[in-house]
C-alpha angles and dihedrals in degrees: 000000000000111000129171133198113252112258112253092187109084117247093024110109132189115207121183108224102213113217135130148268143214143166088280092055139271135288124186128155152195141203127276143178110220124234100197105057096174092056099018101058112216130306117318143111135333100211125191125202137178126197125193121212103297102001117135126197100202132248112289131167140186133217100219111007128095108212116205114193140173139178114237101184127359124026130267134181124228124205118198141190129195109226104175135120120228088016118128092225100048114143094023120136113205125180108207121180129209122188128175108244123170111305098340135106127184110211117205122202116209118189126223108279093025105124127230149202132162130206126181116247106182127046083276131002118200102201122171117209114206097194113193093230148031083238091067091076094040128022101001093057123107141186116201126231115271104257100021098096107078093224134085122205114242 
């Protein structure tokens, strides 16, 4: 469990951000305001995820909400599927990896009704997950069915 001293210099605050873990890793978030409204879509989530080598936290979309991700240590590989309809590319399956390297991050941008997985790649992976709305981590968050992403994980 996280735990932080409380802070003894005025102004400066410590928050606990609750979350889980398992045997692939952790993931746990907080709120944010973005900055960059024209990268970072609207008010939502800052979620933090570890993945440890070969765990897979399974494909999940979301209706409305624009998720926008990095690795920041590690690498990780992201599977997605294009679920919409209209789209050119419905029905693609594309495997993108992000790896932490020196001072760069690579920021990846996933629509609503895109699909997503995410499996570790390195002995340990560190990814933040900027999601556009509260909704992402509640009522617009789905699992997709087991089989109906064409794609299996090596």
């Amino acid at each position: 469990m996280a735990h932080a001293a409380a802070a003894k210099i005025d102004g400066v605050r410590t928050r606990v951000a609750r979350g889980f873990a398992d045997d692939g890793g952790m993931m746990g978030g907080a709120g944010y305001v973005s900055s960059d409204k024209d990268w970072f879509v609207g008010y939502g989530d800052l979620l933090l995820m570890t993945l440890n080598r070969g765990a897979i936290r399974p494909f999940h979309y979301h209706k409305q909400g624009t998720d926008t991700m990095a690795t920041i240590s590690g690498a990780a590989r992201v599977v997605l599927y294009d679920m919409r309809d209209g789209s050119p590319t419905k029905g693609q399956v594309e495997e993108i990896e992000l790896a932490g390297e020196g001072g760069d991050v690579t920021f990846l941008q996933v629509p609503p009704l895109v699909a997503h997985a995410f499996q570790g790649i390195s002995d340990h992976a560190v990814l933040v997950d900027l999601a556009s709305s509260v909704e992402q981590s509640g009522s617009d968050f789905h699992y997709n069915e087991p089989g109906s992403v064409p794609y299996e994980f090596k």
